[in-house]
KEKE-3310 file (N, C-alpha, C; in steps of 0.2 Angstrom, whole numbers, plus 5000, padded with zeros to 4 digits):
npx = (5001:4995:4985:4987:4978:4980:4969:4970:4978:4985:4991:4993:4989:4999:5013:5008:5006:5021:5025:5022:5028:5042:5044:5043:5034:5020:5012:4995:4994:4981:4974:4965:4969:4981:4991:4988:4995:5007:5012:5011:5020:5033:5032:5034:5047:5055:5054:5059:5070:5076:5077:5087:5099:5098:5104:5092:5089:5092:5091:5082:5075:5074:5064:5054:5052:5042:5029:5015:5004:4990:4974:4963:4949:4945:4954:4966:4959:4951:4961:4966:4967:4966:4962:4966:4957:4961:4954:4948:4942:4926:4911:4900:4907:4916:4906:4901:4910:4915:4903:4905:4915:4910:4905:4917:4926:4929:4923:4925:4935:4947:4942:4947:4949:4959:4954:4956:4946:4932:4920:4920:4908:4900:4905:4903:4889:4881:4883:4882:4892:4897:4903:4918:4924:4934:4947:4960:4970:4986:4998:5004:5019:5016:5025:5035:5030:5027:5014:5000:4982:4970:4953:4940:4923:4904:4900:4912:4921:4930:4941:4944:4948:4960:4969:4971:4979:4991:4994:4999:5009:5017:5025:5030:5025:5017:5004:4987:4974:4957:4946:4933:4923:4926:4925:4939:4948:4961:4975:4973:4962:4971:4980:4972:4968:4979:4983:4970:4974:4985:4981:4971:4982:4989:4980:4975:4987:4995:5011:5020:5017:5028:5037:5025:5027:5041:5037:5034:5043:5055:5051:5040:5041:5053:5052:5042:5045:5047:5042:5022:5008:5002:5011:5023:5017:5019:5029:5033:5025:5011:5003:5009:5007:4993:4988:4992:4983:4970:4970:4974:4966:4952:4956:4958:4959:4941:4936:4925:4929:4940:4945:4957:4960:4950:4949:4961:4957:4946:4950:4958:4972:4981:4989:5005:5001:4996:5004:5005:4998:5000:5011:5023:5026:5039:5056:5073:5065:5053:5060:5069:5062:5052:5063:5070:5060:5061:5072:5072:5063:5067:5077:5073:5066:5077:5082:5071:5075:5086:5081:5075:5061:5050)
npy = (5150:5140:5146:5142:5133:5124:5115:5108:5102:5090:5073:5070:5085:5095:5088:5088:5105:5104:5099:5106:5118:5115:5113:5126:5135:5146:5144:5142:5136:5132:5129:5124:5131:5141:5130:5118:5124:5127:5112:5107:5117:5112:5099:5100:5107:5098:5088:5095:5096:5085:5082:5091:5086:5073:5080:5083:5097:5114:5122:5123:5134:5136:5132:5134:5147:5146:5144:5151:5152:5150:5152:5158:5154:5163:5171:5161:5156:5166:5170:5159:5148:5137:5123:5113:5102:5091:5086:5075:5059:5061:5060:5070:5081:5086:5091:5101:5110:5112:5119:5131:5136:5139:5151:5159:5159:5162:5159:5149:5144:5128:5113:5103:5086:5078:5063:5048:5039:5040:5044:5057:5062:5062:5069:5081:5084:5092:5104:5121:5121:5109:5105:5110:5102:5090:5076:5075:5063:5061:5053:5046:5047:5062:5070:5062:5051:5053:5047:5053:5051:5056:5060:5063:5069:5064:5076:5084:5096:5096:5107:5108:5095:5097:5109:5102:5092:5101:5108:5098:5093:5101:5101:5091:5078:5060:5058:5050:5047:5042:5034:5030:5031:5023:5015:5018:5019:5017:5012:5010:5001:4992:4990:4986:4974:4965:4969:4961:4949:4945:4947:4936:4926:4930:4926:4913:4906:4904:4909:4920:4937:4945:4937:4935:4948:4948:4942:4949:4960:4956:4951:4952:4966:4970:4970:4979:4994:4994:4986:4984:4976:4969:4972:4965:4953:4950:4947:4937:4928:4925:4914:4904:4913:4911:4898:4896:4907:4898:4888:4894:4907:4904:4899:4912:4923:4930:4937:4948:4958:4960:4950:4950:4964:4972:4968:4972:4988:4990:4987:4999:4998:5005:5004:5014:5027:5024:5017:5004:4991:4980:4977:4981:4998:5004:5014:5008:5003:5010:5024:5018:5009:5021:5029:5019:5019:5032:5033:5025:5030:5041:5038:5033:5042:5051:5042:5044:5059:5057:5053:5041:5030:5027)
npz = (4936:4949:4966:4980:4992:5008:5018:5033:5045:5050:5047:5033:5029:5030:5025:5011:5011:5012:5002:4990:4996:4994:4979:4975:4977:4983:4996:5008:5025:5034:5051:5062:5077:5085:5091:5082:5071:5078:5076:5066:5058:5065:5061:5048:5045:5053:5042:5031:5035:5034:5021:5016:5022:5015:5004:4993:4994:4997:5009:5026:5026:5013:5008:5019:5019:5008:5014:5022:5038:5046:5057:5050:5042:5032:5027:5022:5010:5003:4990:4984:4974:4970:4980:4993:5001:5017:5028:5043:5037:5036:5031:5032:5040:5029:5021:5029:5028:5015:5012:5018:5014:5002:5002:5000:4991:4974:4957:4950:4957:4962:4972:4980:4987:4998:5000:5005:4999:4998:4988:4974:4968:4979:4988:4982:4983:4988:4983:4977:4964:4959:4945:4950:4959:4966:4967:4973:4979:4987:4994:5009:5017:5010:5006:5001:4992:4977:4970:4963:4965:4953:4955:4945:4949:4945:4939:4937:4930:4913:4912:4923:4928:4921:4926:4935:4934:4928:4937:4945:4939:4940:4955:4954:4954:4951:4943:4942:4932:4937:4929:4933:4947:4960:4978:4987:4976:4965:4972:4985:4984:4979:4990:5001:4999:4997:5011:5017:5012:5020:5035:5035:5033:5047:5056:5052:5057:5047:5048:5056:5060:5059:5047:5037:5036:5030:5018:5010:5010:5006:4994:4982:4984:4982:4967:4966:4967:4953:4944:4942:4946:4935:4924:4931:4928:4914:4912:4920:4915:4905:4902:4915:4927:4924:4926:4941:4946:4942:4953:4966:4965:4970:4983:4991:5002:5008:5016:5025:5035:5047:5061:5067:5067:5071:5084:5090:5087:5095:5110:5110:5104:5090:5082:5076:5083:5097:5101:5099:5090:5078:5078:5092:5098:5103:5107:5104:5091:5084:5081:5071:5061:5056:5051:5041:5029:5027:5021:5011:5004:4999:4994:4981:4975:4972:4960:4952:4950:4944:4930:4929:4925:4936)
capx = (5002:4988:4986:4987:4978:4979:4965:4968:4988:4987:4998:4992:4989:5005:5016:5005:5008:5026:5026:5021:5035:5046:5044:5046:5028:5019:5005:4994:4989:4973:4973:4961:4969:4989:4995:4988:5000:5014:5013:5011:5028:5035:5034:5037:5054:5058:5055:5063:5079:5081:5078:5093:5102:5100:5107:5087:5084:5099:5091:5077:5074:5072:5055:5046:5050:5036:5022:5010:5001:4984:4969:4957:4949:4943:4962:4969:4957:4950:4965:4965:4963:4964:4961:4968:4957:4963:4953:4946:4936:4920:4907:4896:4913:4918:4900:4902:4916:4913:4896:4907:4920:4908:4905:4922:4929:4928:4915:4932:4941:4944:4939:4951:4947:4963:4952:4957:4942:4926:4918:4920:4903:4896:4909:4899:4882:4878:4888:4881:4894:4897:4910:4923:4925:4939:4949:4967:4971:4991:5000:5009:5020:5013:5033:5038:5026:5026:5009:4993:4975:4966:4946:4934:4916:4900:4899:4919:4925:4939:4946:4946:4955:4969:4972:4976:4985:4996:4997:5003:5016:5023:5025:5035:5020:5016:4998:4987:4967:4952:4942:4927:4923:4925:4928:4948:4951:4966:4979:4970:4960:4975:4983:4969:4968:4987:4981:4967:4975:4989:4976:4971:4984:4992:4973:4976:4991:4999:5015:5020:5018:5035:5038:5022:5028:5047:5036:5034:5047:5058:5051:5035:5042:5057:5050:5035:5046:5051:5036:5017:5006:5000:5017:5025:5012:5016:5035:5033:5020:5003:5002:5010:4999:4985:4991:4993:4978:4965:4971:4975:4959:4948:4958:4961:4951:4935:4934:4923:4931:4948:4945:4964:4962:4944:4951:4965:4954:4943:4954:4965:4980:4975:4997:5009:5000:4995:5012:5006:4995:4999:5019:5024:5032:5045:5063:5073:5063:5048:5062:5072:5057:5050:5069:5072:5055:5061:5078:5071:5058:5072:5081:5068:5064:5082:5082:5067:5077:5089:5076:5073:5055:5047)
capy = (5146:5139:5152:5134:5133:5115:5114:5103:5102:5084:5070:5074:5092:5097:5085:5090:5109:5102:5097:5112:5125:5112:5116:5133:5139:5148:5140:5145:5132:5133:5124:5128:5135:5141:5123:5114:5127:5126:5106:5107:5120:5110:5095:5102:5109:5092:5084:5098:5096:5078:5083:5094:5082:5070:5085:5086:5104:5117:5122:5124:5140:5140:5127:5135:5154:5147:5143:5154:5149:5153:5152:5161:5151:5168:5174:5155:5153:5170:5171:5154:5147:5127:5120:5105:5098:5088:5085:5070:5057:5060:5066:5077:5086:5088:5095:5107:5114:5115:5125:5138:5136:5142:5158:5165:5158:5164:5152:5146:5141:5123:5113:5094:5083:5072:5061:5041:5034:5041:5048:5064:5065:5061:5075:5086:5082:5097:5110:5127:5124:5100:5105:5112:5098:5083:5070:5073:5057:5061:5045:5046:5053:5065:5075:5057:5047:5053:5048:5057:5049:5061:5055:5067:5068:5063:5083:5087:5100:5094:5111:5106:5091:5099:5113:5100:5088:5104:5108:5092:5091:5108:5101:5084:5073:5054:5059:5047:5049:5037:5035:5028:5032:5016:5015:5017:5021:5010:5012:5009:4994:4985:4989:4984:4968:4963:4967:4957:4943:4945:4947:4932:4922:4930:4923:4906:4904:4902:4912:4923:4944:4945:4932:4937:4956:4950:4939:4953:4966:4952:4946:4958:4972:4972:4971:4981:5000:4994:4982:4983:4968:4967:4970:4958:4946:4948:4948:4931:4925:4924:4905:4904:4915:4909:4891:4897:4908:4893:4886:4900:4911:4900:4900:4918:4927:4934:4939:4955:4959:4955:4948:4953:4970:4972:4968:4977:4993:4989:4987:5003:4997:5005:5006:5019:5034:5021:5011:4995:4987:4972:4978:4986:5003:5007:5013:5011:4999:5015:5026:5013:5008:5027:5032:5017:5022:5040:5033:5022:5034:5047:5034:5031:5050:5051:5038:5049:5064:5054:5050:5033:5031:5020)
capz = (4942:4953:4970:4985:5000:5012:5023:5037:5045:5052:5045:5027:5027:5034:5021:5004:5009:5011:4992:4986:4997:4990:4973:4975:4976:4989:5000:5014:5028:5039:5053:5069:5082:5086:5093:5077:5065:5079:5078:5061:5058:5066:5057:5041:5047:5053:5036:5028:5036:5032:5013:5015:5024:5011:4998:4990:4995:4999:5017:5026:5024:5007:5008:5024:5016:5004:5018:5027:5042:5047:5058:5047:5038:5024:5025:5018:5005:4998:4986:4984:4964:4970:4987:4993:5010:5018:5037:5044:5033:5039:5023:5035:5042:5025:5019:5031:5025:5010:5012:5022:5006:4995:5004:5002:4985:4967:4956:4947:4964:4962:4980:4977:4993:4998:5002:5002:4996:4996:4979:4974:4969:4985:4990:4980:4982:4990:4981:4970:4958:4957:4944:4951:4962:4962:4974:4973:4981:4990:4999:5014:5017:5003:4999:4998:4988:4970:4967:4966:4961:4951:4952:4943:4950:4937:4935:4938:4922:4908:4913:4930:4927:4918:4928:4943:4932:4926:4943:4949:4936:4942:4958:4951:4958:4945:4944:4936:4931:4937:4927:4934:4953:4964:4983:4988:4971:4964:4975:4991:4983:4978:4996:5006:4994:5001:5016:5018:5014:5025:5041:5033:5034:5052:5057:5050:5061:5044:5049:5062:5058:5056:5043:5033:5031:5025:5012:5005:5009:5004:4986:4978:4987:4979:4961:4964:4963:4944:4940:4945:4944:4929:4921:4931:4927:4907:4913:4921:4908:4908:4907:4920:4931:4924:4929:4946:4947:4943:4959:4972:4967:4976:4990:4994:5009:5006:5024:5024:5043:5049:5067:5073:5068:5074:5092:5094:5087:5100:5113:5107:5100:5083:5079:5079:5087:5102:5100:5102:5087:5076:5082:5099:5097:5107:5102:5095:5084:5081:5075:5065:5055:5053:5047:5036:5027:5026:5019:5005:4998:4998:4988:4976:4974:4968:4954:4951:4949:4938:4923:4930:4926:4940)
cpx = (4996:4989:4985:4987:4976:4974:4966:4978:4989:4991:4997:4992:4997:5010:5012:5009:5018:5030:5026:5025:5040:5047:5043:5038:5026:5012:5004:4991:4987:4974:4967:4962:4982:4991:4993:4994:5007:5015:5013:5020:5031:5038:5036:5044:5058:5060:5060:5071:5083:5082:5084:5097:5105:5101:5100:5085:5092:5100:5085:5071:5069:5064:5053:5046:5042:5029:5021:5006:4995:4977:4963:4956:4947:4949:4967:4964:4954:4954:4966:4962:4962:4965:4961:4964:4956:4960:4951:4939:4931:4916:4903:4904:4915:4912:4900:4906:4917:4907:4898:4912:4918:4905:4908:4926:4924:4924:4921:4936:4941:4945:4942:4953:4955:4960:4952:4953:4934:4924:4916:4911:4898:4899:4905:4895:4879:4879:4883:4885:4899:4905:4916:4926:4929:4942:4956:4969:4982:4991:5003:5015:5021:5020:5037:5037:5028:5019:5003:4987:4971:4960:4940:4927:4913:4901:4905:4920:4930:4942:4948:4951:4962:4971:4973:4981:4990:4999:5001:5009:5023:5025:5028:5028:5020:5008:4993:4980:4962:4946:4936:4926:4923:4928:4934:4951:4955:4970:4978:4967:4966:4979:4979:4970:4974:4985:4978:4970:4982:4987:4975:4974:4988:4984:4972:4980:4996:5008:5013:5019:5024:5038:5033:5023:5036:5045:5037:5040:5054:5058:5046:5039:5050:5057:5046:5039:5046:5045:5029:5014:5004:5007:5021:5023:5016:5025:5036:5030:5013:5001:5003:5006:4994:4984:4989:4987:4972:4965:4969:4969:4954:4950:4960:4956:4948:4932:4932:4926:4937:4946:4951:4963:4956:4946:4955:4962:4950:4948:4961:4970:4976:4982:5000:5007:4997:5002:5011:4997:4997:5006:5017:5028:5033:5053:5067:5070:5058:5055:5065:5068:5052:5058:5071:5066:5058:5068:5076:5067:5063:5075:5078:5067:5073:5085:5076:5070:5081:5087:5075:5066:5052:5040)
cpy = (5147:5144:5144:5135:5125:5117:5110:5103:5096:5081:5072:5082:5094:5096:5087:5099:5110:5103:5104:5118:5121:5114:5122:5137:5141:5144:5143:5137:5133:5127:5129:5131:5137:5135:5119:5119:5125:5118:5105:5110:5116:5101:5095:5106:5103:5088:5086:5095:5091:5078:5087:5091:5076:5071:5087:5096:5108:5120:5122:5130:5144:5135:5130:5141:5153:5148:5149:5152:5153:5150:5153:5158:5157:5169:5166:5156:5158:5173:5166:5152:5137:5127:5113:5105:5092:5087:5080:5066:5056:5066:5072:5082:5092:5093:5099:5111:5118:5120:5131:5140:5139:5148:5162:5163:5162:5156:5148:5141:5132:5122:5104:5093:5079:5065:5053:5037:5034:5047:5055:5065:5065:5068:5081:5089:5088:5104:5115:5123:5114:5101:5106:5108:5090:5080:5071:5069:5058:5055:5046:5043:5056:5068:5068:5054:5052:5053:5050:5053:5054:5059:5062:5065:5065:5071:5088:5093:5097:5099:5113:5102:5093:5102:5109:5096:5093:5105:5103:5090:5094:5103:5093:5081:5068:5056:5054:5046:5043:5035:5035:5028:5026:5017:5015:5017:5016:5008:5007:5002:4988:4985:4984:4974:4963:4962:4961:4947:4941:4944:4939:4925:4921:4926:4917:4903:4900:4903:4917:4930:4946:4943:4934:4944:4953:4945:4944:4959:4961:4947:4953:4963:4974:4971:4974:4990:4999:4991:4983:4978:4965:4966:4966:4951:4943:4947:4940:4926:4923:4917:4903:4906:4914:4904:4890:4902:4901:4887:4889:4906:4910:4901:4907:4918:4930:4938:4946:4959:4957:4955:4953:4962:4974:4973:4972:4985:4994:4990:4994:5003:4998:5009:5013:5028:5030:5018:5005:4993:4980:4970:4982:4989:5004:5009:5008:5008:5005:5021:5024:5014:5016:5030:5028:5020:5027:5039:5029:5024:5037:5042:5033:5037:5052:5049:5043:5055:5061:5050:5045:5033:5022:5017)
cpz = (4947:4961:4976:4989:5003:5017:5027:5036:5048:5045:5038:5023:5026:5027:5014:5006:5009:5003:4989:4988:4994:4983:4972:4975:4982:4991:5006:5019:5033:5042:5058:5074:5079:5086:5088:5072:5071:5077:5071:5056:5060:5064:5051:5043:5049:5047:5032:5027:5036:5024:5012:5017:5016:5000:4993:4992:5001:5009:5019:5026:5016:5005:5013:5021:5011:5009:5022:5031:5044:5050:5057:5041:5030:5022:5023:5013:5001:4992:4982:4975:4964:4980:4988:5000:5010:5027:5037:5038:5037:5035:5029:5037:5037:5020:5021:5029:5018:5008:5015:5015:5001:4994:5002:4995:4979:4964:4951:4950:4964:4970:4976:4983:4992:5002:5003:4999:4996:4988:4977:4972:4975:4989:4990:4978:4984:4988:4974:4962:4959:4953:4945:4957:4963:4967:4970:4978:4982:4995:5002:5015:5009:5000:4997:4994:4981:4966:4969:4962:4961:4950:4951:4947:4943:4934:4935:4931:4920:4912:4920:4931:4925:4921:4933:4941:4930:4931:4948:4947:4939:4950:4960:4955:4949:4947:4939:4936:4934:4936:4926:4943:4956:4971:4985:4981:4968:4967:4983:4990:4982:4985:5000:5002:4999:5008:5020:5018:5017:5033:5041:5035:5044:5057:5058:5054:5055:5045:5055:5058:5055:5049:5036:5033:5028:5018:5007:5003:5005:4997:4982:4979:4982:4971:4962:4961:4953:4941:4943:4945:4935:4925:4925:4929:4919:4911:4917:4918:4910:4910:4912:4926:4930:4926:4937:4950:4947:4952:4964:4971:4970:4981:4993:4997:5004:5009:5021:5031:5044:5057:5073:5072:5072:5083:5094:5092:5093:5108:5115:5104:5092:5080:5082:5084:5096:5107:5103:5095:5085:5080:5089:5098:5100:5105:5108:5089:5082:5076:5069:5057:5051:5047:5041:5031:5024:5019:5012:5001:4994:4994:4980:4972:4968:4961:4951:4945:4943:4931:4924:4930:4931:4939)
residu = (UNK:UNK:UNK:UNK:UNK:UNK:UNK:UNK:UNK:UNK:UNK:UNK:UNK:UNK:UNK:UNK:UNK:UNK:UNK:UNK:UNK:UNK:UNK:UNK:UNK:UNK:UNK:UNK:UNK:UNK:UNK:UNK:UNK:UNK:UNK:UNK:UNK:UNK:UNK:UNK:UNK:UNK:UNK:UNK:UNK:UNK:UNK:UNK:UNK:UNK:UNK:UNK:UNK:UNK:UNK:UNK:UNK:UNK:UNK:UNK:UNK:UNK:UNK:UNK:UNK:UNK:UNK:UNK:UNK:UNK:UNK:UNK:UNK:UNK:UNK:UNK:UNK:UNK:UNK:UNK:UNK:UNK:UNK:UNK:UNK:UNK:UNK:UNK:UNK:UNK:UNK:UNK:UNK:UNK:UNK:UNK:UNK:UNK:UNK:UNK:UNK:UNK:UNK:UNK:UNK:UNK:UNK:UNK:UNK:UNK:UNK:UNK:UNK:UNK:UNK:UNK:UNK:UNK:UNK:UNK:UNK:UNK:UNK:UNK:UNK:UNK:UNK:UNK:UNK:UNK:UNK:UNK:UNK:UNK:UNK:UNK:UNK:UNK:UNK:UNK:UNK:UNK:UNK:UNK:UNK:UNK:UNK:UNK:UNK:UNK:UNK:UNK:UNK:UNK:UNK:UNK:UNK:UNK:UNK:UNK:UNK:UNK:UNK:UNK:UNK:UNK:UNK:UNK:UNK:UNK:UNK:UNK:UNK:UNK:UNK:UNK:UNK:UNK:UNK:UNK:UNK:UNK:UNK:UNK:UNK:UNK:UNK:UNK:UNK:UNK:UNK:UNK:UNK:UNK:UNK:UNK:UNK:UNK:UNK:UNK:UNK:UNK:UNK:UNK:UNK:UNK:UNK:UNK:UNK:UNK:UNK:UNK:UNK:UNK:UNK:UNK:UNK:UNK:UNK:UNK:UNK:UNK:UNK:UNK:UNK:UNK:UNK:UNK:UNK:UNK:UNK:UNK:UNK:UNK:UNK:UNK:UNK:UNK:UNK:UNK:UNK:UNK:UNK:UNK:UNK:UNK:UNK:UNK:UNK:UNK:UNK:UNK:UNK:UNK:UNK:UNK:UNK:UNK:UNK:UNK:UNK:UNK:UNK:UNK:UNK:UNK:UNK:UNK:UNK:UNK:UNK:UNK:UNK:UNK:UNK:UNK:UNK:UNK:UNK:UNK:UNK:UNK:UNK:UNK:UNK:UNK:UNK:UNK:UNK:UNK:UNK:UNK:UNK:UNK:UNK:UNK:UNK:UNK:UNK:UNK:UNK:UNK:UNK:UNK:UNK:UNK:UNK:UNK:UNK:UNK)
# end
């Protein structure tokens, strides 16, 4: 069993070392000061206890007994046999980090960025030791999601790869390899993709906000747990997509900028931690939508548990 320290207790950090007291292993997480671990503690006891609520986990007790918490960055990660960081994406931040990281680790220790979309080897450009280097890519919320993007560098190790895929298993994670580096990986490309052209069309004054998100939560979205695109596509027929492709490929956005989103970033509204982007949060619409989320993962995660391969 791999020895797991998280780097970084924001909204990622916090919820991956969640994952791993979950499954019964022990983990250490480094933040920077006391009020980043209380804020952190805090949140993982929260989630906890809607996982026992919703009969996943017998108390809370028995997922925070696995975590340790800590300041120190030598005392998190000198025992350490895989490292998960997870701080802000900003490559210099994260080169620094890793050039202190590689004072205190064994020449073994892997060092797996959760990083959404920059390229592990860029990660580890500056590293003694390139191989031991990798992008486990966790989705938010990390105990909920199920999957992991595993994106090896040019110079990653096979034996790197396996010990994080073994590791991912232990830790019920769908972990699934990339096997060529590309910016936002595959996950994040086909998000953003959605995205764009939902900006797109709320842009075009084709529809209102509203109406283009229940396009989707009300047709894809409810095919997408069981089918992805490709297998929907053979499931509704290629001719037919193909049909329908030669028309509408032309027509999709190509916009390199999304305008509405550009302004209210500017502006501030930059969504729920401001409470006011494309929506305005206030309750009880912010917890509604935060708890159905929590209710339909948790849903998902169940059929999970029940052999249902999604």
């Amino acid at each position: 069993m791999e020895n797991i320290a998280v780097v970084g207790t924001g909204t990622m950090g916090h919820s991956i070392a969640l994952c791993v007291a979950w499954a019964g292993q022990p983990v250490i997480l480094y933040g920077l000061s006391d009020d980043e671990l209380r804020i952190a503690k805090s949140g993982i006891e929260e989630k906890a206890q809607l996982l026992v609520e919703e009969g996943l986990a017998t108390s809370v007790s028995a997922i925070t007994a696995h975590i340790s918490y800590t300041y120190h960055l030598k005392e998190a990660v000198e025992a350490a046999t895989l490292i998960v960081e997870a701080i802000p994406e900003t490559l210099t931040l994260k080169h620094e980090l890793y050039a202190e990281l590689e004072t205190m680790i064994a020449a073994d220790t892997i060092i797996a960025s959760n990083t959404s979309g920059l390229k592990p080897t860029d990660l580890a450009i500056n590293s003694q030791r390139p191989e031991r280097f990798i992008v486990t890519h966790f989705w938010n919320p990390a105990h909920l999601i199920p999957l992991v993007e595993i994106v090896p560098g040019a110079q990653t190790s096979l034996d790197v790869i396996e010990r994080v895929q073994t590791w991912l298993a232990t830790i019920q994670k769908k972990a699934i390899v990339v096997k060529r580096e590309v910016p936002g990986f595959i996950g994040n490309r086909l998000q953003f993709a959605l995205l764009r052209e939902a900006q797109a069309l709320f842009e075009a004054g084709v529809a209102t906000k509203e109406d283009i998100d229940a396009a989707v939560t009300y047709s894809i979205g409810r095919r997408l747990p069981v089918t992805g695109p490709l297998l929907s596509a053979d499931l509704g027929g290629l001719d037919v997509y193909e049909s329908i492709s030669s028309y509408l490929y032309p027509d999709l956005s190509t916009m390199t900028e999304s305008a509405s989103m550009k302004q209210r970033q500017a502006a501030g509204h930059i969504g729920l931690r401001s409470k006011e982007g494309y929506y305005t949060f206030q309750e009880p619409f912010t917890s509604e939508v935060l708890r159905a989320r929590e209710k339909t993962l948790i849903h998902f995660l169940k059929l999970d548990q029940g052999g249902i391969n999604q």
